[in-house]
VMD Tcl script that builds the backbone (N, CA, C; Angstrom):
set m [mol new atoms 213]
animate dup $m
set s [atomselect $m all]
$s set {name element resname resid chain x y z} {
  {N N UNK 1 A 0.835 -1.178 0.000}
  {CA C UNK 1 A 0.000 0.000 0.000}
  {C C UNK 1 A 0.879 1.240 0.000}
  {N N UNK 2 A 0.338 2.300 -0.949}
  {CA C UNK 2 A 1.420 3.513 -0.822}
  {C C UNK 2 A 0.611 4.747 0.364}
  {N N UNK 3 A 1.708 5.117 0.721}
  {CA C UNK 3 A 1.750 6.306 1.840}
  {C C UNK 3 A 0.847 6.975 1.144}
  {N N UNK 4 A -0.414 7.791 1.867}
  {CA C UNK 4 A -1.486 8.496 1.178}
  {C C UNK 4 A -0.856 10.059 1.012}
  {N N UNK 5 A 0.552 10.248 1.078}
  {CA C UNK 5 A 0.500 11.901 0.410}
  {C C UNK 5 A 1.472 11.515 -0.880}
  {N N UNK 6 A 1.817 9.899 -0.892}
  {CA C UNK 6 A 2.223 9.899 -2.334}
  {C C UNK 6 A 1.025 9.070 -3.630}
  {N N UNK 7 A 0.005 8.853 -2.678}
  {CA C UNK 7 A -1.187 8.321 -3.307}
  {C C UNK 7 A -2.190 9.516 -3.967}
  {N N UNK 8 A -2.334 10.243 -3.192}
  {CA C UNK 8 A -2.977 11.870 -3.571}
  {C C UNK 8 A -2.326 12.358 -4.906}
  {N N UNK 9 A -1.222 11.887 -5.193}
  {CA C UNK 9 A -0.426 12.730 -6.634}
  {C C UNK 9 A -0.417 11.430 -7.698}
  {N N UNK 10 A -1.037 10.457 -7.619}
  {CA C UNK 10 A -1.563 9.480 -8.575}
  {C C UNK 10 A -1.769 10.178 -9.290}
  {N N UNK 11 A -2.054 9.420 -10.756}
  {CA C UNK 11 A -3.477 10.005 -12.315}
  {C C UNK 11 A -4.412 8.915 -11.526}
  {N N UNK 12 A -4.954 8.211 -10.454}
  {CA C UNK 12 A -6.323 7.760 -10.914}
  {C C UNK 12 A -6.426 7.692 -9.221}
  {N N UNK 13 A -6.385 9.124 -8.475}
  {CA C UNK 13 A -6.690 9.244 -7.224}
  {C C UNK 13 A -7.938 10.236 -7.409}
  {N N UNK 14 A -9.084 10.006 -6.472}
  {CA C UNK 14 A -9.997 10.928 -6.195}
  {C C UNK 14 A -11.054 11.397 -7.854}
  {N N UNK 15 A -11.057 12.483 -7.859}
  {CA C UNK 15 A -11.732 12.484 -9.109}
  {C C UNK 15 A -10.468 12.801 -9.994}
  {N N UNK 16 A -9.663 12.772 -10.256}
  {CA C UNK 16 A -8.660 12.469 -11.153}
  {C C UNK 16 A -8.760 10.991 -11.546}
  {N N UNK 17 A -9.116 10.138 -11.039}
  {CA C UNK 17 A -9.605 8.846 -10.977}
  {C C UNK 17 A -10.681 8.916 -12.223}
  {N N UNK 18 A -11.476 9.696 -11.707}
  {CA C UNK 18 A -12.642 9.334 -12.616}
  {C C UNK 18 A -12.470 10.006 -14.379}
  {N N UNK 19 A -11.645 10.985 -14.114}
  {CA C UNK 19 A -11.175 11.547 -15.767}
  {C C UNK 19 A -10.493 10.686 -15.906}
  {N N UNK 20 A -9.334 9.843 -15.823}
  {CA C UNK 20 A -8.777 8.938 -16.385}
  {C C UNK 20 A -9.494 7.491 -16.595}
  {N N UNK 21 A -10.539 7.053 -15.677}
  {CA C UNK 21 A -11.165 6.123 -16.318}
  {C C UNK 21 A -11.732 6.418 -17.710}
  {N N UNK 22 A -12.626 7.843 -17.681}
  {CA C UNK 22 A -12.971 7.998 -18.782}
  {C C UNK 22 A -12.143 8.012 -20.554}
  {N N UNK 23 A -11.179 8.950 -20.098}
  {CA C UNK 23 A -10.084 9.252 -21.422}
  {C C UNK 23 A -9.527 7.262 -21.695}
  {N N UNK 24 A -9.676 6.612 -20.546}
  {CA C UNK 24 A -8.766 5.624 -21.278}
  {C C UNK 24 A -9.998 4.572 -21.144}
  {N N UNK 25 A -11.067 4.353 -21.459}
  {CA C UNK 25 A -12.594 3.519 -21.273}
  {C C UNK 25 A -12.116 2.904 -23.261}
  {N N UNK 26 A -11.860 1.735 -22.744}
  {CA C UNK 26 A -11.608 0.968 -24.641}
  {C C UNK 26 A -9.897 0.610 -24.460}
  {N N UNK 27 A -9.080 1.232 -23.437}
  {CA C UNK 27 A -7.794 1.053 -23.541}
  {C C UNK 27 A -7.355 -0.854 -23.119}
  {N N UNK 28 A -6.590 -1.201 -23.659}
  {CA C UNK 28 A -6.790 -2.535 -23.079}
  {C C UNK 28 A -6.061 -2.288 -21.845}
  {N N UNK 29 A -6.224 -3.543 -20.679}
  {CA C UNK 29 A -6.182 -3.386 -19.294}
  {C C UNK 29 A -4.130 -3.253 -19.368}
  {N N UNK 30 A -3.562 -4.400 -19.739}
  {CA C UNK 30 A -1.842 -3.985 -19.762}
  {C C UNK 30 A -1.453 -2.583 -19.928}
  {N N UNK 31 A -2.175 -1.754 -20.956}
  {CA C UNK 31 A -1.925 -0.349 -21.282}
  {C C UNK 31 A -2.275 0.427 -20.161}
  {N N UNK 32 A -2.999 0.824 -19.548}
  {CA C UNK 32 A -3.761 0.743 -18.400}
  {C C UNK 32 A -2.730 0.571 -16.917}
  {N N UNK 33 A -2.322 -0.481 -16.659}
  {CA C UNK 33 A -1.257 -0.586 -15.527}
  {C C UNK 33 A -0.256 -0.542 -15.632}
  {N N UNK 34 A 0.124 -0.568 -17.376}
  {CA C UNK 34 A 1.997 0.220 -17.220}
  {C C UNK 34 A 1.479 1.794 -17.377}
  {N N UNK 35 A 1.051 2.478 -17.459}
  {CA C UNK 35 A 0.468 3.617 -16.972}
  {C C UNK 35 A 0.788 3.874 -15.653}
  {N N UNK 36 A -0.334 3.565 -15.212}
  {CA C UNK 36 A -0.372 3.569 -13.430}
  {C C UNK 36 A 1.102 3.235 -12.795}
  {N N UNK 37 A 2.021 1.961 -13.407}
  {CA C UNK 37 A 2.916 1.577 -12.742}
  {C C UNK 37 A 4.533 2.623 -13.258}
  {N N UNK 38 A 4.060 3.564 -14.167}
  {CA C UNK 38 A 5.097 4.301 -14.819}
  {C C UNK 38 A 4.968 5.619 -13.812}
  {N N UNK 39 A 3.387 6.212 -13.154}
  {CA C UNK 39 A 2.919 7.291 -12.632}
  {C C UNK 39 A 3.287 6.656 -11.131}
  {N N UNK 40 A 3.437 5.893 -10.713}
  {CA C UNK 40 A 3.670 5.111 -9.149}
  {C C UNK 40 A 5.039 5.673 -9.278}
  {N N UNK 41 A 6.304 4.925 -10.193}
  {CA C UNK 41 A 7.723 5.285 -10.377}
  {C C UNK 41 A 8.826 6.611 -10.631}
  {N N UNK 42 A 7.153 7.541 -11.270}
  {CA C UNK 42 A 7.560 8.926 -11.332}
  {C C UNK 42 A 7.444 9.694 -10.388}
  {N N UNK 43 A 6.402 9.075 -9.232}
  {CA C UNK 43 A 6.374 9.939 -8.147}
  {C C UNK 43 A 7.066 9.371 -7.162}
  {N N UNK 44 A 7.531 8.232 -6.656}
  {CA C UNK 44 A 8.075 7.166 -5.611}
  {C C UNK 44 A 9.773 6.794 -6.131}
  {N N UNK 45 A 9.982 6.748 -7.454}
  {CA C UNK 45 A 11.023 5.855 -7.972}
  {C C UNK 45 A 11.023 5.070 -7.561}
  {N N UNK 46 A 11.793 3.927 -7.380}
  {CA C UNK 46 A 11.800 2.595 -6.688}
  {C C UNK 46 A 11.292 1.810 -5.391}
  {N N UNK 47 A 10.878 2.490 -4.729}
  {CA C UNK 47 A 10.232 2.887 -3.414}
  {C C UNK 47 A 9.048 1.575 -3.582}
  {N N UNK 48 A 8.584 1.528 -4.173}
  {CA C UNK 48 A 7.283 0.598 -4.473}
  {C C UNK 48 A 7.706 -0.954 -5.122}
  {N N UNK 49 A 8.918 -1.204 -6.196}
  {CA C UNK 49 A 9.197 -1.884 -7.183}
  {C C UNK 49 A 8.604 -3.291 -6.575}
  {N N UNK 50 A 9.189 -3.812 -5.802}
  {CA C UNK 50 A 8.753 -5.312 -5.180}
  {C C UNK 50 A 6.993 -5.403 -5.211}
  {N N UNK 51 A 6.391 -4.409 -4.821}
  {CA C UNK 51 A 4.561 -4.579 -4.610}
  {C C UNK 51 A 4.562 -4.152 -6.152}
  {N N UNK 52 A 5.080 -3.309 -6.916}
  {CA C UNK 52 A 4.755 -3.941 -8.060}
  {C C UNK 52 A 4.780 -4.995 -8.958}
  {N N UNK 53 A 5.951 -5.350 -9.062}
  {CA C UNK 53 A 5.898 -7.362 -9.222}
  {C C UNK 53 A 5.107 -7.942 -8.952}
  {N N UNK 54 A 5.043 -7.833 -7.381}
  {CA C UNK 54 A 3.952 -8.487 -6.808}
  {C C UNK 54 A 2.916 -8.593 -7.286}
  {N N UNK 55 A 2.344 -7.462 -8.131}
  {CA C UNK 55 A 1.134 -7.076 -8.429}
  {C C UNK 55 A 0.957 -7.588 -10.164}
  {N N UNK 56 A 2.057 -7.390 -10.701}
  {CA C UNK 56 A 2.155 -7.820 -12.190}
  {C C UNK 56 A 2.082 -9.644 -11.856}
  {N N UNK 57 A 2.741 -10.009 -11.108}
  {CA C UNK 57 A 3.018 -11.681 -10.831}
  {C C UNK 57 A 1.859 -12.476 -10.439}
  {N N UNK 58 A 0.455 -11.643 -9.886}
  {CA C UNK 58 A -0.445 -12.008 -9.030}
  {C C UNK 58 A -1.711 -11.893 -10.886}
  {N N UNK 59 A -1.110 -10.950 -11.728}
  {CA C UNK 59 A -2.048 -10.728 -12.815}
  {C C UNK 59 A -1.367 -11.965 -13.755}
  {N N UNK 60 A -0.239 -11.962 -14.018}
  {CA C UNK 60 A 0.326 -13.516 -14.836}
  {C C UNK 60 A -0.403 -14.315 -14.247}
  {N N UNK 61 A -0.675 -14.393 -13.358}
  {CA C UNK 61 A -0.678 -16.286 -12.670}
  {C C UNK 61 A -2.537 -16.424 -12.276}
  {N N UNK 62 A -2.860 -15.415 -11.967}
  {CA C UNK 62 A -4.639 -15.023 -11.801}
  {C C UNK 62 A -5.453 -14.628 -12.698}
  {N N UNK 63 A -4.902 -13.730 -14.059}
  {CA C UNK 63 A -5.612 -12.621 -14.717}
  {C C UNK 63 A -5.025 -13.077 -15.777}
  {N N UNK 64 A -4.621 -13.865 -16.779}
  {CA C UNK 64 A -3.542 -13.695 -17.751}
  {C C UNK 64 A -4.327 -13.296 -18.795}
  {N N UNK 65 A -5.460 -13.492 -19.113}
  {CA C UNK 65 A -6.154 -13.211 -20.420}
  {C C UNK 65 A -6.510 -11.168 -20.309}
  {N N UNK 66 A -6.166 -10.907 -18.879}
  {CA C UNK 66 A -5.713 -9.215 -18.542}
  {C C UNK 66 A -4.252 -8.761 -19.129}
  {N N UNK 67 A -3.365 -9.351 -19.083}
  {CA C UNK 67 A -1.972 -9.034 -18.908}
  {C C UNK 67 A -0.896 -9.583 -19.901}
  {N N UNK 68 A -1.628 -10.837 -20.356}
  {CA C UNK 68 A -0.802 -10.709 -21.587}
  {C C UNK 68 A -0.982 -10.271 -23.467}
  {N N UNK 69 A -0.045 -10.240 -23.533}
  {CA C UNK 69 A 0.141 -9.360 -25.214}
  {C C UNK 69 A -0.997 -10.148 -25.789}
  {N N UNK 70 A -1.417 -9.413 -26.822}
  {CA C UNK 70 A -2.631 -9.807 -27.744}
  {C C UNK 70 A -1.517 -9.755 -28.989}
  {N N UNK 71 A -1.740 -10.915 -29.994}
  {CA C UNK 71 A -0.382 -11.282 -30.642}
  {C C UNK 71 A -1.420 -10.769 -31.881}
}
mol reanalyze $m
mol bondsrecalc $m
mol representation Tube
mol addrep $m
């Protein structure tokens, strides 16, 4: 879980949340969380990296028809 004054400067906190659901509504879901996981790294840098794995590793192995490439 990230510290809530580096969660507040997200793209998909609060109603910033809700404009980015909208602008990206059709985006496929991978496009979507390297987003989020590029906006986590720009505000944290490395600070997070392991819960992100975590989080990509939990979508391979749970979600894959989410997360992997459409060939």
């Amino acid at each position: 879980m990230m510290e809530h004054s580096e969660h507040v400067q997200t793209r998909n906190y609060g109603c910033k949340g809700r404009i980015t659901k909208a602008l990206e509504a059709g985006l496929p879901f991978r496009t979507i969380l390297a987003r989020d996981i590029r906006d986590v790294r720009r505000i944290t840098g490395k600070k997070y990296n392991e819960g992100l794995k975590d989080a990509l590793e939990y979508y391979r192995k749970n979600l894959p028809e989410l997360i992997n490439k459409k060939r």
